[in-house]
Jmol script that loads the backbone (N, CA, C; Angstrom):
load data "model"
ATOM      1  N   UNK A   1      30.653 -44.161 -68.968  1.00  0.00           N
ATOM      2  CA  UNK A   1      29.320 -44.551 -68.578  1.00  0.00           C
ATOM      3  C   UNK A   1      28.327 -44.238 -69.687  1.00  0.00           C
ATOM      4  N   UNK A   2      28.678 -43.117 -70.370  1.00  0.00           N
ATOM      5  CA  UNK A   2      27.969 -42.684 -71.351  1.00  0.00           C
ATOM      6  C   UNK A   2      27.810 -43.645 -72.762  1.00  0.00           C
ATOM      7  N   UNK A   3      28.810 -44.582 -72.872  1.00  0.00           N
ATOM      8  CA  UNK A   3      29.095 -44.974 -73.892  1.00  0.00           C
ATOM      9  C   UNK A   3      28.235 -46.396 -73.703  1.00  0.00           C
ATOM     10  N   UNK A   4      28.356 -47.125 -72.444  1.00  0.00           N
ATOM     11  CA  UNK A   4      27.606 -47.885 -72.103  1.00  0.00           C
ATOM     12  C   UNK A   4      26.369 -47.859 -71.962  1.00  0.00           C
ATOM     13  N   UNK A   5      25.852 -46.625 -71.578  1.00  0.00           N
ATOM     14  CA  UNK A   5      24.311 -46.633 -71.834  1.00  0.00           C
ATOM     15  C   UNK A   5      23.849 -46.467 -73.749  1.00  0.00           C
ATOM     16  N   UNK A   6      24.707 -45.925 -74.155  1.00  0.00           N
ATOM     17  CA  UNK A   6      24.354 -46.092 -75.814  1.00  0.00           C
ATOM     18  C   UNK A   6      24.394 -47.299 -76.354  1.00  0.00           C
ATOM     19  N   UNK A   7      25.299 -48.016 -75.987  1.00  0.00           N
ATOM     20  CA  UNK A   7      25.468 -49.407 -76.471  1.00  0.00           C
ATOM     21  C   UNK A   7      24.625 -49.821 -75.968  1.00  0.00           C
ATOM     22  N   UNK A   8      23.580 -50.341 -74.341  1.00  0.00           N
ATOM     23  CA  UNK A   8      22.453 -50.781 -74.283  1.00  0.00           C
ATOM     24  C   UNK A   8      21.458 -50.181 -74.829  1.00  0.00           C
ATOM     25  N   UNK A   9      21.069 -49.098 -75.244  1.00  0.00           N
ATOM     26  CA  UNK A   9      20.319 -48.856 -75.895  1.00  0.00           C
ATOM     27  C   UNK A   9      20.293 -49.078 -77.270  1.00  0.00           C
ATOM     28  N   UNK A  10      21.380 -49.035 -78.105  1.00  0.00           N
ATOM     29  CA  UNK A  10      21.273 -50.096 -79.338  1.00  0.00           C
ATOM     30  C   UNK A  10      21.201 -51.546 -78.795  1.00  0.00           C
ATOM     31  N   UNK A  11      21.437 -51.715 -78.627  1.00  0.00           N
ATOM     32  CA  UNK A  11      21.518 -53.290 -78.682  1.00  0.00           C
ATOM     33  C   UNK A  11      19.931 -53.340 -78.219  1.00  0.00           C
ATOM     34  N   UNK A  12      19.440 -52.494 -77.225  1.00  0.00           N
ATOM     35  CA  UNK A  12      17.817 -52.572 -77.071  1.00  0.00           C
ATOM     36  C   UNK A  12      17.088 -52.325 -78.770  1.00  0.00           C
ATOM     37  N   UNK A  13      17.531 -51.925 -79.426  1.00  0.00           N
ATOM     38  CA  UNK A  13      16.565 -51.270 -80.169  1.00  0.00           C
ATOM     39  C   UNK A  13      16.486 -51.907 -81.528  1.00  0.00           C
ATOM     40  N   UNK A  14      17.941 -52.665 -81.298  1.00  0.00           N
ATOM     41  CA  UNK A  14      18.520 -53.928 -82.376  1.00  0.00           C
ATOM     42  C   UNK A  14      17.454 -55.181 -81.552  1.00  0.00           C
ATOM     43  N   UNK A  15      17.687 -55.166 -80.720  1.00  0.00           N
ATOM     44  CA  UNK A  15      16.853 -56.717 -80.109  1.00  0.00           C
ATOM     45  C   UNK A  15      15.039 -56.419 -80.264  1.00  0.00           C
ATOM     46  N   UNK A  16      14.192 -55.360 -80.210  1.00  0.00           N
ATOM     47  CA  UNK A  16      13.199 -54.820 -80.544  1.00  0.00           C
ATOM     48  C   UNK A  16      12.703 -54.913 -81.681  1.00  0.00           C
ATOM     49  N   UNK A  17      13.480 -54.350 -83.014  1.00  0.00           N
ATOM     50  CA  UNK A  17      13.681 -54.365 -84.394  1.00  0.00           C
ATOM     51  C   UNK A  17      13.442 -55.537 -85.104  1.00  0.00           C
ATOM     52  N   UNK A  18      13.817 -56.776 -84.371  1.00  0.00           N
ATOM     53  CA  UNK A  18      14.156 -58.278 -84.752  1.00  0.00           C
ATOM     54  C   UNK A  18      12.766 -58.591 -85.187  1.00  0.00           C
ATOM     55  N   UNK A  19      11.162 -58.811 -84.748  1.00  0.00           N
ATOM     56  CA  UNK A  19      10.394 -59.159 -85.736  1.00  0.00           C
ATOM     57  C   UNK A  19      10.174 -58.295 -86.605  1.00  0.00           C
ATOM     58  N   UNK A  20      10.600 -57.435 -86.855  1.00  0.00           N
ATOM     59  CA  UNK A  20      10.355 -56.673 -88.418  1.00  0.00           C
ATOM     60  C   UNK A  20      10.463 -57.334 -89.685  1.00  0.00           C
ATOM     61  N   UNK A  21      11.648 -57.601 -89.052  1.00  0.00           N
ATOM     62  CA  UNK A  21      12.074 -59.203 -90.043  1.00  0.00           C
ATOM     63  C   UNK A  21      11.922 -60.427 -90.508  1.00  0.00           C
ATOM     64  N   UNK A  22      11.007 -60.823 -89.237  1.00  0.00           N
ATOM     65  CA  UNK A  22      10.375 -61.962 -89.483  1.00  0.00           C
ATOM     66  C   UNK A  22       9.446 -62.905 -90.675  1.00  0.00           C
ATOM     67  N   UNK A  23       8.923 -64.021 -90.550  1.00  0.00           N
ATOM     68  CA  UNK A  23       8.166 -64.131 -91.126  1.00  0.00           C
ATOM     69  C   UNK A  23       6.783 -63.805 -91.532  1.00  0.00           C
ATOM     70  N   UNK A  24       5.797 -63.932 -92.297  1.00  0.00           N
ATOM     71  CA  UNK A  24       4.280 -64.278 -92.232  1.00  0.00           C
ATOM     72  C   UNK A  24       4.479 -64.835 -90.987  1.00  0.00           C
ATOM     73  N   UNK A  25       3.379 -64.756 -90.092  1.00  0.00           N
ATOM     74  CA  UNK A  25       2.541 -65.938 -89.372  1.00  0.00           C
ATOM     75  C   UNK A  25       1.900 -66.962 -90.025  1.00  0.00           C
ATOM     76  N   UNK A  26       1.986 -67.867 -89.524  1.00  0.00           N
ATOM     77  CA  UNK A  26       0.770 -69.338 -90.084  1.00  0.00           C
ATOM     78  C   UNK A  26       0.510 -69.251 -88.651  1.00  0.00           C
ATOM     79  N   UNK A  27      -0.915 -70.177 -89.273  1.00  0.00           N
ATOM     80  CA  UNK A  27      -1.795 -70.135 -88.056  1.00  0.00           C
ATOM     81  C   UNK A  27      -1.535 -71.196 -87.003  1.00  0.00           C
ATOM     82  N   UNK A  28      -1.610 -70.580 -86.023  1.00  0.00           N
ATOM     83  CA  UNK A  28      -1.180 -71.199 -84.582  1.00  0.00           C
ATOM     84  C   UNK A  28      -2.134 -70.792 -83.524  1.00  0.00           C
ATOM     85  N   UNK A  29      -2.046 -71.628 -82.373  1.00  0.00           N
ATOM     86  CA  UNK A  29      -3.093 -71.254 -81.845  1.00  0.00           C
ATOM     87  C   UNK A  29      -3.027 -70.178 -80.908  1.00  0.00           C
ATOM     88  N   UNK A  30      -3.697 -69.244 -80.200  1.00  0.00           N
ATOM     89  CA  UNK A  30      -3.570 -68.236 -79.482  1.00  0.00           C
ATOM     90  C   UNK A  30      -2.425 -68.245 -78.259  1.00  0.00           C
ATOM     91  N   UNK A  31      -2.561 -69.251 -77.893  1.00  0.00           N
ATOM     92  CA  UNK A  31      -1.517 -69.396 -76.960  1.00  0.00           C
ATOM     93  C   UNK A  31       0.064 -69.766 -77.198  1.00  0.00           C
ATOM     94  N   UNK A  32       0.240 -70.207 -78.236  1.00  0.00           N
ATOM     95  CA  UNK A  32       1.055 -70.917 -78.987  1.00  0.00           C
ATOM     96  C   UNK A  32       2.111 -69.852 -79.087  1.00  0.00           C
ATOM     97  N   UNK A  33       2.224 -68.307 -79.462  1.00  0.00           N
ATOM     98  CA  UNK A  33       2.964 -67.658 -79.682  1.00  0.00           C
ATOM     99  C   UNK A  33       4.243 -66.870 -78.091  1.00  0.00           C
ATOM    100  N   UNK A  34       3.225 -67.195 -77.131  1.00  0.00           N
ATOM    101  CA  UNK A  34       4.048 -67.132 -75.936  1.00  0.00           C
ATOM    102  C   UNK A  34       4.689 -68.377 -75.270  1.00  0.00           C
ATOM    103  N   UNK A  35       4.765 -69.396 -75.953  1.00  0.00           N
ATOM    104  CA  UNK A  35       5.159 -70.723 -75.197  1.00  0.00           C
ATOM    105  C   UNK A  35       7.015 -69.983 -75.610  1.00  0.00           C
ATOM    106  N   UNK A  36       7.700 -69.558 -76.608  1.00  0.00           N
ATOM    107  CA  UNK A  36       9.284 -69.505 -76.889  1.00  0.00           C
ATOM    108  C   UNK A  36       9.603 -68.469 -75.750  1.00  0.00           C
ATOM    109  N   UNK A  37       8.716 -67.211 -75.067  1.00  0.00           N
ATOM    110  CA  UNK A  37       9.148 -65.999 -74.802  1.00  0.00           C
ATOM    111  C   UNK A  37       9.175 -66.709 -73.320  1.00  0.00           C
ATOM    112  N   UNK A  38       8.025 -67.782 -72.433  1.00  0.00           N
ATOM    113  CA  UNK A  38       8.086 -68.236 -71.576  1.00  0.00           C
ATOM    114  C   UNK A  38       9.334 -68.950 -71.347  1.00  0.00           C
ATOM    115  N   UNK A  39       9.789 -70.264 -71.878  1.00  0.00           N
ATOM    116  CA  UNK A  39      10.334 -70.575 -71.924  1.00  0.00           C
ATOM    117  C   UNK A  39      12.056 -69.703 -72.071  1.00  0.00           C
ATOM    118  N   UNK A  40      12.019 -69.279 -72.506  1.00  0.00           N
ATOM    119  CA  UNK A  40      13.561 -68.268 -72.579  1.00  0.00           C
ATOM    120  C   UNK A  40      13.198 -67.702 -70.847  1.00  0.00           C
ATOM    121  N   UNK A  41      12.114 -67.112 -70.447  1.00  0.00           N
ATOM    122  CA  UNK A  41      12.771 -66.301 -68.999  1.00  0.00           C
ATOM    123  C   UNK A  41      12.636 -67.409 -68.076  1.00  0.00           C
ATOM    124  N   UNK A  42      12.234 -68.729 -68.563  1.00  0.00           N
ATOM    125  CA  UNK A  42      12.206 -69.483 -67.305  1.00  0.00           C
ATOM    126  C   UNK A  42      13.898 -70.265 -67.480  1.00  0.00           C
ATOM    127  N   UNK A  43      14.597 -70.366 -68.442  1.00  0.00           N
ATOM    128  CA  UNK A  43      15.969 -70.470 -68.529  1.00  0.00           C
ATOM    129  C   UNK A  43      16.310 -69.738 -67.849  1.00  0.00           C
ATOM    130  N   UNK A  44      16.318 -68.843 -67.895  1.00  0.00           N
ATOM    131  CA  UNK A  44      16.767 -67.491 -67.365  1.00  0.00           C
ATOM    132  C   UNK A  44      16.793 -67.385 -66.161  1.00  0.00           C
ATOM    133  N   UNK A  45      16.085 -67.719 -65.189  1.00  0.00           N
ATOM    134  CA  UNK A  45      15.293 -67.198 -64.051  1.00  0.00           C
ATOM    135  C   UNK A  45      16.318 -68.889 -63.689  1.00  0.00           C
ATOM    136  N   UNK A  46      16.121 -69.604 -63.834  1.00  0.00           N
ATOM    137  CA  UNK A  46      17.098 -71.366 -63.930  1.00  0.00           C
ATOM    138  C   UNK A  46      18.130 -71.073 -64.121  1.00  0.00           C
ATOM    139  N   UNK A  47      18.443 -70.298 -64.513  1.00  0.00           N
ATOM    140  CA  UNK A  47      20.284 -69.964 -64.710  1.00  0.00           C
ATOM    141  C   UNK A  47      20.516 -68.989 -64.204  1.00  0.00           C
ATOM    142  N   UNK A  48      20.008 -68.056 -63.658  1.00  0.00           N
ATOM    143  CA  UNK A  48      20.505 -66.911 -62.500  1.00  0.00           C
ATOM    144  C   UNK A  48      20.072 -67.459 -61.389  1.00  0.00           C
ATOM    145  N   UNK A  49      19.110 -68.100 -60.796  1.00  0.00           N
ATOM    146  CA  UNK A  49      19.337 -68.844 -59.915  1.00  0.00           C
ATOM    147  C   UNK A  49      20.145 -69.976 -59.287  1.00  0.00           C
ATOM    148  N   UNK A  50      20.449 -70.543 -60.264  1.00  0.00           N
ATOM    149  CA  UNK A  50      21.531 -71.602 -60.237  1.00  0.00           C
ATOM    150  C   UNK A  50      22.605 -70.992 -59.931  1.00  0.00           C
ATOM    151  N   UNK A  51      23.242 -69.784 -60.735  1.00  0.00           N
ATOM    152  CA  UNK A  51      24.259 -69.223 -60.387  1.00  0.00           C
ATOM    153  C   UNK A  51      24.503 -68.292 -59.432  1.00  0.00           C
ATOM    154  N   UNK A  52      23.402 -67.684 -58.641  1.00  0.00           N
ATOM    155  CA  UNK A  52      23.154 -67.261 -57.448  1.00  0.00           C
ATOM    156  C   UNK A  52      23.337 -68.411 -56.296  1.00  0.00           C
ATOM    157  N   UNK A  53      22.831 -69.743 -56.437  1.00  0.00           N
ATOM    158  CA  UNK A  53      22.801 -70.921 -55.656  1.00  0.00           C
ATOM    159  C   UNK A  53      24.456 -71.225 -55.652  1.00  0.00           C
ATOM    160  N   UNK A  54      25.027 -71.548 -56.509  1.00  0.00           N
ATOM    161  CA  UNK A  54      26.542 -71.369 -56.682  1.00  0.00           C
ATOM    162  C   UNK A  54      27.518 -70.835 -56.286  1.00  0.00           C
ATOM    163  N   UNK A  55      27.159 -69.557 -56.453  1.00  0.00           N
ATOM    164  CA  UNK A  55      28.230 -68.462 -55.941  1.00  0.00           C
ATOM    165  C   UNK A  55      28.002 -68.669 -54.022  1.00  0.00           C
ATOM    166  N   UNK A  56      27.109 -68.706 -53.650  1.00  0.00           N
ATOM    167  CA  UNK A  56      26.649 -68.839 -51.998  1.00  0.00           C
ATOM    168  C   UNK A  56      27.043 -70.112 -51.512  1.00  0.00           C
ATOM    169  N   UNK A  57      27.078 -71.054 -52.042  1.00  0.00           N
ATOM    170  CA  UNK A  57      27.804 -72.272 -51.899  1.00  0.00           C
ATOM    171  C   UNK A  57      29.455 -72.708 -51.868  1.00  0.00           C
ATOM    172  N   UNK A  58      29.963 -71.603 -52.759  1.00  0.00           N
ATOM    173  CA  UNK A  58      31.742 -71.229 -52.852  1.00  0.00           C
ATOM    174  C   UNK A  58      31.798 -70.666 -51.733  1.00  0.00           C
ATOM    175  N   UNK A  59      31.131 -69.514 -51.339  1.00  0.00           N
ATOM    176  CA  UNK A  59      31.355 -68.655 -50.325  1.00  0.00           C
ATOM    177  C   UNK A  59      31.141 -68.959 -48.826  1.00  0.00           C
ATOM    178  N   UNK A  60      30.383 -69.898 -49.157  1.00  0.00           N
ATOM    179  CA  UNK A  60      30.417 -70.919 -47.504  1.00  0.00           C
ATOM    180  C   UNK A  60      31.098 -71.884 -47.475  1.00  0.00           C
ATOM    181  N   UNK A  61      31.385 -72.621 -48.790  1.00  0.00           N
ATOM    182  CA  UNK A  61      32.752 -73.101 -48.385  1.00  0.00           C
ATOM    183  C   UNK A  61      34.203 -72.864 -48.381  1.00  0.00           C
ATOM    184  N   UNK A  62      34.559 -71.858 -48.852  1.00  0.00           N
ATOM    185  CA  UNK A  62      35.249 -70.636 -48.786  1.00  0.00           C
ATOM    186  C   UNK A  62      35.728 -70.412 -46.770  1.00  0.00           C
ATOM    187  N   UNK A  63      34.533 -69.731 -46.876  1.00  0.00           N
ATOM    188  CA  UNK A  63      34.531 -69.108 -45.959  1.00  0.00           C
ATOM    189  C   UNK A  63      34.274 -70.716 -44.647  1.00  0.00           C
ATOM    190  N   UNK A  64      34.113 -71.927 -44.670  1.00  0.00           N
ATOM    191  CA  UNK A  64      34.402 -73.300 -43.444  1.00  0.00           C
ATOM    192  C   UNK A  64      35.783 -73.377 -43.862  1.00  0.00           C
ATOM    193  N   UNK A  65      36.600 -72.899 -44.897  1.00  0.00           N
ATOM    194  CA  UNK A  65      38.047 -73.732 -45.097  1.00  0.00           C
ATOM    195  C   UNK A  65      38.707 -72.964 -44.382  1.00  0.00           C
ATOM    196  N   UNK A  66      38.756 -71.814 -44.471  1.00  0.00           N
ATOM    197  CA  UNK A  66      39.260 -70.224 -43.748  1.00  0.00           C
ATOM    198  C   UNK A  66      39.178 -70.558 -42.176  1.00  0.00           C
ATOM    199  N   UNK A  67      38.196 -71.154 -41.705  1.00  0.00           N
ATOM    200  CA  UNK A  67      37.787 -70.963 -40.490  1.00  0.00           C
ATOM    201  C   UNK A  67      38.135 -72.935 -39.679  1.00  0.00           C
ATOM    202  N   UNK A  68      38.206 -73.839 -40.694  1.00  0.00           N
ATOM    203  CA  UNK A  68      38.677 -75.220 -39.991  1.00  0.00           C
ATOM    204  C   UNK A  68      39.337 -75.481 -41.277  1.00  0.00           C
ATOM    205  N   UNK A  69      40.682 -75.293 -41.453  1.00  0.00           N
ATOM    206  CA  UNK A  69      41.526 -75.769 -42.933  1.00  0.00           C
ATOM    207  C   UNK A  69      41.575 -77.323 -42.643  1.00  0.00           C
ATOM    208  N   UNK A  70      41.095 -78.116 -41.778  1.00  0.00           N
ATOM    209  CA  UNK A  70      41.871 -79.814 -41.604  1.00  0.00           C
ATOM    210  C   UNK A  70      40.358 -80.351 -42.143  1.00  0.00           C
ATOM    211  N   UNK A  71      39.209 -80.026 -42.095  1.00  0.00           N
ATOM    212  CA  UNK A  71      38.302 -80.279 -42.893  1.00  0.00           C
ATOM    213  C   UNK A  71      38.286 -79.987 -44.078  1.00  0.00           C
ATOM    214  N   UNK A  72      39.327 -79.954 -45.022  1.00  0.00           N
ATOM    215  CA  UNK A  72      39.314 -79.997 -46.266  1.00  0.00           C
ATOM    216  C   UNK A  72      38.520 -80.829 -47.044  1.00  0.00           C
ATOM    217  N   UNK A  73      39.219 -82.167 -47.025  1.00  0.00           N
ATOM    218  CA  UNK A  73      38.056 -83.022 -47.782  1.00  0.00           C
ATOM    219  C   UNK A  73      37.030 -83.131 -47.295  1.00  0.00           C
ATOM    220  N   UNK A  74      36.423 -83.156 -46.877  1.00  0.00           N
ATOM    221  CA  UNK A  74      34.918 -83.671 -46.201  1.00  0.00           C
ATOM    222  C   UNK A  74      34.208 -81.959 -46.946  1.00  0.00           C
ATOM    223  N   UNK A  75      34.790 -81.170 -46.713  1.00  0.00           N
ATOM    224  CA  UNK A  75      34.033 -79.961 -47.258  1.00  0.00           C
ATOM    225  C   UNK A  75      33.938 -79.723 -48.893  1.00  0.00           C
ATOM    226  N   UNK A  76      35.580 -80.074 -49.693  1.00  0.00           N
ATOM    227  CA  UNK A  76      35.307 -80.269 -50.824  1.00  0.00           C
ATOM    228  C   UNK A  76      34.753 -81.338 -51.048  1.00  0.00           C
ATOM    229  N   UNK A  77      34.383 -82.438 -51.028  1.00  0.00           N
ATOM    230  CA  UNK A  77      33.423 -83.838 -51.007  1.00  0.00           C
ATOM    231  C   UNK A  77      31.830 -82.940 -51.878  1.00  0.00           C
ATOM    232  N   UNK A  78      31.548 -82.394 -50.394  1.00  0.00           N
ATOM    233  CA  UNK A  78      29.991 -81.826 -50.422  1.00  0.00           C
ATOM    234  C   UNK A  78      29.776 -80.659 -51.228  1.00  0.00           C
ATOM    235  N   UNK A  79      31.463 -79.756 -51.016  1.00  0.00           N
ATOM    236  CA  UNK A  79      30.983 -78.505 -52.365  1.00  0.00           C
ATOM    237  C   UNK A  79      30.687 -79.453 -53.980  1.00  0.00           C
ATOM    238  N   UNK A  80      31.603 -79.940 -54.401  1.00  0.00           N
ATOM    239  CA  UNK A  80      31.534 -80.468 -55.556  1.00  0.00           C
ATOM    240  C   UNK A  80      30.112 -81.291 -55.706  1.00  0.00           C
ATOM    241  N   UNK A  81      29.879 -82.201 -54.595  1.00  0.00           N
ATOM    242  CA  UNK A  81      28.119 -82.807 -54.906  1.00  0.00           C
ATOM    243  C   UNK A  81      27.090 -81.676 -54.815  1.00  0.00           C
ATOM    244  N   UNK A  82      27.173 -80.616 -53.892  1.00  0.00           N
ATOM    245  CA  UNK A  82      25.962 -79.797 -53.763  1.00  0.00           C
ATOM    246  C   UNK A  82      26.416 -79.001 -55.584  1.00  0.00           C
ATOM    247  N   UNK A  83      27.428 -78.230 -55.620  1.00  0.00           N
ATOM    248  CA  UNK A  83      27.609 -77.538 -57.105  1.00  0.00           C
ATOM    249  C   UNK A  83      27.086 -78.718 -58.222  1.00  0.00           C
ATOM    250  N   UNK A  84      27.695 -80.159 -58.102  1.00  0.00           N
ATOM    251  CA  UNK A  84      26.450 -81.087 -59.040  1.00  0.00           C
ATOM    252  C   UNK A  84      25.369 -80.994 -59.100  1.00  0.00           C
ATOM    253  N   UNK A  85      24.799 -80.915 -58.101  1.00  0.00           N
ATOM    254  CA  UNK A  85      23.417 -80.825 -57.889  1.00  0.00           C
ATOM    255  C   UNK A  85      22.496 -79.532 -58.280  1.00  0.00           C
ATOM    256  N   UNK A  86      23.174 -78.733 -58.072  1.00  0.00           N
ATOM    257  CA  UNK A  86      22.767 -77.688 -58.569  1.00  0.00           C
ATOM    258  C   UNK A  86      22.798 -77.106 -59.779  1.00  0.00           C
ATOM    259  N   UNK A  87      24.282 -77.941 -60.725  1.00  0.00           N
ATOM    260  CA  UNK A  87      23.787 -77.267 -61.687  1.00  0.00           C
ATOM    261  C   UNK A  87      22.685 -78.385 -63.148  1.00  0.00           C
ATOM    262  N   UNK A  88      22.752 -79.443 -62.311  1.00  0.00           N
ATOM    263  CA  UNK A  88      21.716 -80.130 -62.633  1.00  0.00           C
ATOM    264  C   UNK A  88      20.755 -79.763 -62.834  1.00  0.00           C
ATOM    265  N   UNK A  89      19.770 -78.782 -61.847  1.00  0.00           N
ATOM    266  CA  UNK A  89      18.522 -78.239 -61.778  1.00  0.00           C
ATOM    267  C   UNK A  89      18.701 -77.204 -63.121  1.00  0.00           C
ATOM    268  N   UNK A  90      19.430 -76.530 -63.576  1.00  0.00           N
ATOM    269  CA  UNK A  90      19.585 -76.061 -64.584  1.00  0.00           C
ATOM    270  C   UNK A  90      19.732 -76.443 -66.041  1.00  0.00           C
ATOM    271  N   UNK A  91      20.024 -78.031 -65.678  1.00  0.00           N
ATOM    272  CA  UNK A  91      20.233 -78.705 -67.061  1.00  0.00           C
ATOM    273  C   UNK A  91      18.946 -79.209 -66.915  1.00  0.00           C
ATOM    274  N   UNK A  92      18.697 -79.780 -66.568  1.00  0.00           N
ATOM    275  CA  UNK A  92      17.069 -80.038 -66.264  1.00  0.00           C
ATOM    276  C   UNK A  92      15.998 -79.339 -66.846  1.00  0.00           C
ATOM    277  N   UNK A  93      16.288 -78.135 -66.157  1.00  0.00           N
ATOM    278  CA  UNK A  93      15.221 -77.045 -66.573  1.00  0.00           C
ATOM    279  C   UNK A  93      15.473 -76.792 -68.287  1.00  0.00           C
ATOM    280  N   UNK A  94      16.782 -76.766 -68.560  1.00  0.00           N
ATOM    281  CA  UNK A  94      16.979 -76.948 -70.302  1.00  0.00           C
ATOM    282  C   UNK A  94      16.563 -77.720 -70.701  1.00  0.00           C
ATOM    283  N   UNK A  95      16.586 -79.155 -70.464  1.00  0.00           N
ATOM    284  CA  UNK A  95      15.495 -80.014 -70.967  1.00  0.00           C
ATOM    285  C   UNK A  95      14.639 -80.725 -71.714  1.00  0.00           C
ATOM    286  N   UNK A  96      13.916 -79.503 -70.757  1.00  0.00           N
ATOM    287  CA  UNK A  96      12.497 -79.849 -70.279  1.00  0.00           C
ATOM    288  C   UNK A  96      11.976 -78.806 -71.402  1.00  0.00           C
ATOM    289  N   UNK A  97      12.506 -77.636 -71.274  1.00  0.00           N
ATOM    290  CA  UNK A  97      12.365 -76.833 -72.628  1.00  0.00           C
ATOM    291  C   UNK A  97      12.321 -76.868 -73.647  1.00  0.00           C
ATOM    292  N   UNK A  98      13.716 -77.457 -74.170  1.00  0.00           N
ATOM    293  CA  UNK A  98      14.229 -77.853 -75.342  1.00  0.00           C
ATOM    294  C   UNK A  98      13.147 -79.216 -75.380  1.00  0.00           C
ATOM    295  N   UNK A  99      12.029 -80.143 -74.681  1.00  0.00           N
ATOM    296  CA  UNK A  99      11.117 -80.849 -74.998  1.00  0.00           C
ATOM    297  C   UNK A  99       9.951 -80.151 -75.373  1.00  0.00           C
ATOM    298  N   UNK A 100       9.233 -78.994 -74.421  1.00  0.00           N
ATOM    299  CA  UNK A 100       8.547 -78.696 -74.674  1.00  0.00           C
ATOM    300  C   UNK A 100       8.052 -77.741 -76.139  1.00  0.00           C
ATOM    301  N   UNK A 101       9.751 -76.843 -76.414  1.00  0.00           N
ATOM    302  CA  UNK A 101       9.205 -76.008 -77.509  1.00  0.00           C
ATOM    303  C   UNK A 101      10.171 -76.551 -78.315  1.00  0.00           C
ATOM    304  N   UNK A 102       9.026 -76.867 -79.619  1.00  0.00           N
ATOM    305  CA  UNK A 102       8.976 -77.957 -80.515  1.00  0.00           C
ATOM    306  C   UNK A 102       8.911 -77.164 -81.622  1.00  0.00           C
TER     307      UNK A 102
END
end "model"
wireframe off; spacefill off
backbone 0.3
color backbone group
């Protein structure tokens, strides 16, 4: 456990460290410098949700096959379109990103 909290803490302090390195700034406008940091947690927040939406969707259909096995197809039918669908909203949300930050 010990070893794992050291390793997140480098890797915190390595991921922290990273504009040190960076460039000059050129001028941009005030708002301009939080559009990349937005964008990354709204991936984020789009892809743990998605995969929260996912996992609950296996598990209920999981858990209708367990409980009526002769509804097979009709249940895989709808897992596979709802898991499309869902992870659509995630490609989507990539995007829309990958449009906006330019």
């Amino acid at each position: 456990m010990k070893k794992l909290q050291y390793l997140f803490m480098s890797l915190a302090a390595l991921l922290f460290a990273t504009p040190a390195f960076a460039q000059g700034a050129a001028a941009v406008s005030p708002g301009a410098q939080w559009v990349p940091l937005a964008a990354g947690l709204g991936m984020a927040l789009a892809a743990g949700l998605c995969g929260l939406g996912q996992g609950k969707a296996t598990a209920s259909a999981t858990e209708a096959l367990a409980r009526n096995p002769g509804a097979r197809p009709g249940i895989f039918i709808f897992l596979i379109l709802g898991l499309a669908f869902i992870e659509s909203l995630a490609l989507f949300t990539f995007v829309i990103i990958f449009l906006k930050v330019q």
